[in-house]
C-alpha positions as CSV (number, residue, x, y, z in Angstrom):
1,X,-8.1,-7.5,-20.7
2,X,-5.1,-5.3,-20.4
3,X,-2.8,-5.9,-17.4
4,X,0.0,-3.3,-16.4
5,X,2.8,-3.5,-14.0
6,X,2.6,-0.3,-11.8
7,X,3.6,1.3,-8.7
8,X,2.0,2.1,-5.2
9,X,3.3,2.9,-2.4
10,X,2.5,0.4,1.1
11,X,3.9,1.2,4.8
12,X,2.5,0.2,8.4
13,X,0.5,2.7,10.2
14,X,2.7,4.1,13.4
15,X,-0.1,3.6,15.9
16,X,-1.6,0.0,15.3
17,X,0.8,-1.4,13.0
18,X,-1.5,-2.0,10.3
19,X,-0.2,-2.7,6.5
20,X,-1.6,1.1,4.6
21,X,-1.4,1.7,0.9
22,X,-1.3,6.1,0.0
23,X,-4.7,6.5,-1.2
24,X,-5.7,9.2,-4.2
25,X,-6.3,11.4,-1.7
26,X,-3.1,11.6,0.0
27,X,-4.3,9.6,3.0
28,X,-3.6,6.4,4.0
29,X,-6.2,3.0,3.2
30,X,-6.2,-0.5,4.8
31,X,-7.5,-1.3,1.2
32,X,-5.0,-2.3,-1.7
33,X,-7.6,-1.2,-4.6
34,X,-7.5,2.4,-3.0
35,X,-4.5,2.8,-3.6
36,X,-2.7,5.3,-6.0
37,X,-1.3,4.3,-8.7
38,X,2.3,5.7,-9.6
39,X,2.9,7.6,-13.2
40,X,5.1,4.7,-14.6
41,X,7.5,7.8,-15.5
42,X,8.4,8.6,-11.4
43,X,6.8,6.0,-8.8
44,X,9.3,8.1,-6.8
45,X,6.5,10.9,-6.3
46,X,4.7,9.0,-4.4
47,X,7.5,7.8,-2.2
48,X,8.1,11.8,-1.6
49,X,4.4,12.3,-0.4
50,X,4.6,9.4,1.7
51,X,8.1,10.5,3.9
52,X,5.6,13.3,4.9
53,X,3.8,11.0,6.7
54,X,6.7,9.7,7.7
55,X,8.0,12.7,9.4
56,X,4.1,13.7,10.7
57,X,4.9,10.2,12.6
58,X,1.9,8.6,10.8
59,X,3.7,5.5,9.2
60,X,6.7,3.7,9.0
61,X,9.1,2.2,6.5
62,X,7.4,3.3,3.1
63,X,7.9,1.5,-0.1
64,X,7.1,1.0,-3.5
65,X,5.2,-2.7,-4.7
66,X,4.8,-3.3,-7.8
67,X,0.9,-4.0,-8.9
68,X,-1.0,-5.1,-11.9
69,X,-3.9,-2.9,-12.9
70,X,-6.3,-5.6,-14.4
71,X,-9.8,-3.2,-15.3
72,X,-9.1,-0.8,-13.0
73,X,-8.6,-3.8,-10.0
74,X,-4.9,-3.5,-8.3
75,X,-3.5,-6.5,-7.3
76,X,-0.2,-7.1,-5.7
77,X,2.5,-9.4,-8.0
78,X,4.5,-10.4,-5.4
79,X,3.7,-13.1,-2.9
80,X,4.3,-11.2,0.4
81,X,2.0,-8.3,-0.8
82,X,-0.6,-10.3,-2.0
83,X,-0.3,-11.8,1.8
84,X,-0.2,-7.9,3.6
85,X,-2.6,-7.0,1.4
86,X,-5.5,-9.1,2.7
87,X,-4.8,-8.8,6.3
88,X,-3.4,-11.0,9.4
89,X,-2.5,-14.6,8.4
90,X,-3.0,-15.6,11.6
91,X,-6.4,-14.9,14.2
92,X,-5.1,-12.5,16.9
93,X,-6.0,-14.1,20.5
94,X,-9.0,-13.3,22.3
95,X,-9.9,-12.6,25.6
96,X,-12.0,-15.5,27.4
């Protein structure tokens, strides 16, 4: 198998909070393996797409993480994406 450091792009949705990765078709995915995948030539493309959304007050405080594309899979490298990238690490309360 033939792994590849890449870019996509993650931010926080404005209404909820929730970590967002800039999906293929422009629009934002609670899923890491929608994600789009940077040109390894200018990750900062994406970064341009998503200060639109930015500005459209959709999300907040883009960036760029690197991933490994492992047949066609994306996974986070770093820790702390790995951890946004499958949700809450803690149960949010409930109502009794």
């Amino acid at each position: 198998m033939l792994k590849m450091t890449h870019h996509i792009v993650t931010a926080n949705r404005l209404h909820d909070g929730a970590v967002v990765y800039l999906a293929a078709d422009k629009d934002w995915s609670r899923n890491v393996e929608s994600g789009l995948v940077a040109d390894s030539r200018d990750p900062e493309k994406l970064l341009a797409i998503a200060e639109l959304a930015v500005q459209d007050q959709i999300i907040v405080a883009p960036y760029l993480i690197e991933v490994e594309v492992v047949a066609n899979s994306i996974h986070p490298i770093r820790f702390r994406e790995q951890i946004r990238a499958k949700g809450p690490s803690i149960l949010a309360p409930t109502a009794e």
